[in-house]
Backbone bond lengths (Angstrom), bond angles and torsions (degrees), N, CA, C in turn:
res aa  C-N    CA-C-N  psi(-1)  N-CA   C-N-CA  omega(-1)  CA-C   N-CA-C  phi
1 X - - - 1.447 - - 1.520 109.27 -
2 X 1.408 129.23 162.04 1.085 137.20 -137.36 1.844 93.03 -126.03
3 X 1.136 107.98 141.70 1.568 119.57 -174.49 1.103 114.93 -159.95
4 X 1.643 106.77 140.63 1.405 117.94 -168.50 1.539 99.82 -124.22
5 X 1.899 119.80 126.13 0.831 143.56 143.94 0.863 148.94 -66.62
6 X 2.108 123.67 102.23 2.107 92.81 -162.03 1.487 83.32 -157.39
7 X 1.620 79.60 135.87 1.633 126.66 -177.60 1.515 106.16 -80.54
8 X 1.362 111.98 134.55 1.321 127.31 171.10 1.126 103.92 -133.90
9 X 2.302 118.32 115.34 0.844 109.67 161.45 1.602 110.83 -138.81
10 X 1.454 129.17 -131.01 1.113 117.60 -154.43 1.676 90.26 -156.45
11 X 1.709 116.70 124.97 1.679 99.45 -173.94 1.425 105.75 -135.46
12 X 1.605 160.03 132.39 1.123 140.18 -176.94 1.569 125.33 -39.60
13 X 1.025 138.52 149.14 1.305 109.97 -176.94 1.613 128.08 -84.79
14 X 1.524 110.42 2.08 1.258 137.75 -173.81 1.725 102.49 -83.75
15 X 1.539 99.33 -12.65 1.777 104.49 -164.87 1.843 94.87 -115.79
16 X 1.270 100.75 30.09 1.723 94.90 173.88 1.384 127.97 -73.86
17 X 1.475 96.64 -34.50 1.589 90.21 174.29 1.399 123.56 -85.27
18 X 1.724 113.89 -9.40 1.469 114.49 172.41 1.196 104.10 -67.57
19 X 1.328 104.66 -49.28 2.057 116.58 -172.44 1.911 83.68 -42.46
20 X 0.983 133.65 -71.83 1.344 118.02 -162.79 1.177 134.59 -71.87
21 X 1.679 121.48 -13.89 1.454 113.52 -179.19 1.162 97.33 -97.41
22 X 1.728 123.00 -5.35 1.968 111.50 -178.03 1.625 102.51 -96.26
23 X 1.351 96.52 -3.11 1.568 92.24 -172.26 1.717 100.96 -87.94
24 X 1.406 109.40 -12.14 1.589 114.25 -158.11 1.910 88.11 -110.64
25 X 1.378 113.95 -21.70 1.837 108.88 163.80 1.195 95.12 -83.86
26 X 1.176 154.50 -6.78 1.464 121.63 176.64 1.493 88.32 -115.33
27 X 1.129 148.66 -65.11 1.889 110.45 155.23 1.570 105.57 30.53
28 X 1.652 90.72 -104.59 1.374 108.94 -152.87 2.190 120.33 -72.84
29 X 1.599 72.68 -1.50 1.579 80.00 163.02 1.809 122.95 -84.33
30 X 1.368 93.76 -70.76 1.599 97.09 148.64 1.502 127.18 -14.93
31 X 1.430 112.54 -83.03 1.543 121.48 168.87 1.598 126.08 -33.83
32 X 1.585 95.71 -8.19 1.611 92.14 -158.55 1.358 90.78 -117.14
33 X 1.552 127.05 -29.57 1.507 118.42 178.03 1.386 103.60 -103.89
34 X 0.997 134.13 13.87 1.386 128.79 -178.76 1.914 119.20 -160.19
35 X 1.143 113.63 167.44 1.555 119.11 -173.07 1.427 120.23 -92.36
36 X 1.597 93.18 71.47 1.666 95.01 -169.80 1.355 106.74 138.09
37 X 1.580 113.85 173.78 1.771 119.45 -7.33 1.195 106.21 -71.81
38 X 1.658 110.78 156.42 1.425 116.57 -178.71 1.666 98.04 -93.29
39 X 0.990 113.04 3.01 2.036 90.70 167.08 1.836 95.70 -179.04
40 X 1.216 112.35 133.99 1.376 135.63 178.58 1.761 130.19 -110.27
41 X 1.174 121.96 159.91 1.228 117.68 -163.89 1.485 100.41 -129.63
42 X 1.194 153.54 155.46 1.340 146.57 139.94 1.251 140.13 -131.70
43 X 1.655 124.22 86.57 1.495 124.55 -123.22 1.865 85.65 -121.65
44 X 1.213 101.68 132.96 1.773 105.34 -176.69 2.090 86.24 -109.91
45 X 1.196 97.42 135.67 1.070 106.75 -155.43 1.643 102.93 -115.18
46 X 1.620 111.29 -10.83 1.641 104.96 164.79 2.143 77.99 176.32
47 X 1.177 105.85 157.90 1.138 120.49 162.64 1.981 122.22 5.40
48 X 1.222 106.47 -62.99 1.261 130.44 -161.59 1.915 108.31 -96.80
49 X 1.601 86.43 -49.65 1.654 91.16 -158.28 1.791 107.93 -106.00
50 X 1.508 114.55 137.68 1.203 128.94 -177.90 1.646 101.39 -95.91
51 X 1.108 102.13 179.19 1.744 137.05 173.24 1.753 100.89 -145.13
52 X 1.030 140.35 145.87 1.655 156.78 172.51 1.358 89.68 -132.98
53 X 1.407 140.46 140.44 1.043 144.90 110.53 1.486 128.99 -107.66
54 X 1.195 108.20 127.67 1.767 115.09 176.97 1.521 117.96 -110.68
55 X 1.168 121.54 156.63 1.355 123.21 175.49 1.106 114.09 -111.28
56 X 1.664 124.70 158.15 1.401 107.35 -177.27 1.622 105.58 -135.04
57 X 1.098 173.54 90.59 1.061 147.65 -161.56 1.573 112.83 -59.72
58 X 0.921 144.83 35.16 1.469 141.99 134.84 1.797 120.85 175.52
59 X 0.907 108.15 168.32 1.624 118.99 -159.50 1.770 92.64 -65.63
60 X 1.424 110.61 -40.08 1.505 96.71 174.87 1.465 131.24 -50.09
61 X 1.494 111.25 -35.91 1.516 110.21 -153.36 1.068 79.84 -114.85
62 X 1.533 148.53 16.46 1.690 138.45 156.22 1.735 87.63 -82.59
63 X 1.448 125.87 -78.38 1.337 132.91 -150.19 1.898 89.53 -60.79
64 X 1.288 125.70 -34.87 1.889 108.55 168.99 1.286 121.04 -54.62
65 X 1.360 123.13 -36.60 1.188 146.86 -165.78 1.836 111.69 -71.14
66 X 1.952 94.36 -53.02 1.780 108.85 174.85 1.888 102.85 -74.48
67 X 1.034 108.01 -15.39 1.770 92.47 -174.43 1.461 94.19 -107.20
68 X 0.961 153.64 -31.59 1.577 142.02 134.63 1.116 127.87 -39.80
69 X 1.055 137.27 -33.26 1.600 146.57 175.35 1.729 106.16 -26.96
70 X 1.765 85.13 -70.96 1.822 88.47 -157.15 1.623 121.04 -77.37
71 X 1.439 97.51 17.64 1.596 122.54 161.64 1.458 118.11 -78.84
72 X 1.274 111.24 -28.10 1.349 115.50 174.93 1.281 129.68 -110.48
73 X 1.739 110.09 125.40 1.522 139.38 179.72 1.509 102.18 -18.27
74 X 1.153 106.59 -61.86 1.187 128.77 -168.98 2.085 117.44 -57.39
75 X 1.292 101.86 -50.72 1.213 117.19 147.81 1.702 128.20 -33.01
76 X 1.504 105.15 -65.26 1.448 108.82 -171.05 2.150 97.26 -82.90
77 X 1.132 124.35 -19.87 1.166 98.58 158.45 1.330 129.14 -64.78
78 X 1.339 124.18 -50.81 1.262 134.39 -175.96 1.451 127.43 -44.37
79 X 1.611 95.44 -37.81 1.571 116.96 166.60 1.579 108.53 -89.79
80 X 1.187 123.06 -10.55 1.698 123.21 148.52 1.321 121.13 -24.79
81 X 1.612 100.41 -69.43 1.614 106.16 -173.83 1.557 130.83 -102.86
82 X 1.902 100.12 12.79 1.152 104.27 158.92 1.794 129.77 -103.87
83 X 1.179 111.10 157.22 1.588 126.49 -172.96 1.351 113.41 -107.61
84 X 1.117 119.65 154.91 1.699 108.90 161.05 1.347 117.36 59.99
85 X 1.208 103.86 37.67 1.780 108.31 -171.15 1.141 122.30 -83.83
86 X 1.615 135.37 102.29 1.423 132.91 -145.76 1.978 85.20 -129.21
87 X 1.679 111.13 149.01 1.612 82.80 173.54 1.914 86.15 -146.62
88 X 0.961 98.51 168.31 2.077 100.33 168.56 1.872 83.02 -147.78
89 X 1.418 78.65 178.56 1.780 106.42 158.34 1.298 111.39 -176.18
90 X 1.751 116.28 172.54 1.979 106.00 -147.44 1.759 77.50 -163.91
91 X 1.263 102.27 156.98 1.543 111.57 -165.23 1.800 80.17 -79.23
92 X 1.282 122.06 -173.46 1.683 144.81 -166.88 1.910 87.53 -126.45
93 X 1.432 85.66 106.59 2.131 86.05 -177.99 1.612 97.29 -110.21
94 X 1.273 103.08 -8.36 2.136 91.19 178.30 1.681 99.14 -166.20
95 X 0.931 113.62 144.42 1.606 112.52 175.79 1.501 112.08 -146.82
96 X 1.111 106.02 137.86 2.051 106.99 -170.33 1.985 80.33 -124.04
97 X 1.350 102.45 111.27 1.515 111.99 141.04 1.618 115.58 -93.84
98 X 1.140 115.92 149.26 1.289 130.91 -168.55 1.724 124.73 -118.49
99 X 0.914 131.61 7.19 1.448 136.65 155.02 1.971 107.09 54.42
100 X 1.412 102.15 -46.81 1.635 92.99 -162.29 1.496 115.50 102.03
């Protein structure tokens, strides 16, 4: 089953473009030792404060992904320049894609 993970944290606003190219190296770090996420969101929600959401296709390769994480370089930067880092995730019980 399919689950979405999403980070709420807090970043200076002077640190926006780091917030995005460390968020896009640990991306491709992730992706490369592990299965996932297969699709991400990254919603700045006022000046300061983000939303991350990731998807995972299952509880396994999210929880491989969180106990590998803080092994990677790439990881502990990313969480460098964030604050206020609060996170949940909830299985996917209905989803409407919309085409247009």
């Amino acid at each position: 089953m399919a689950l979405i993970r999403t980070t709420r944290f807090t970043a200076d606003p002077a640190e926006a473009d780091t917030v995005l190219e460390r968020r896009r190296q640990l991306l491709e770090a992730l992706r490369a030792a592990f299965a996932g996420p297969t699709e991400t969101r990254l919603i700045r929600v006022d000046e300061r404060t983000w939303v991350d959401m990731w998807r995972w296709d299952s509880h396994e390769t999210l929880r491989a992904a969180l106990d590998g994480a803080p092994r990677l370089s790439e990881a502990t930067a990313a969480f460098a320049v964030a604050r206020d880092v609060s996170a949940e995730q909830g299985d996917v019980v209905d989803e409407d894609v919309w085409a247009g």
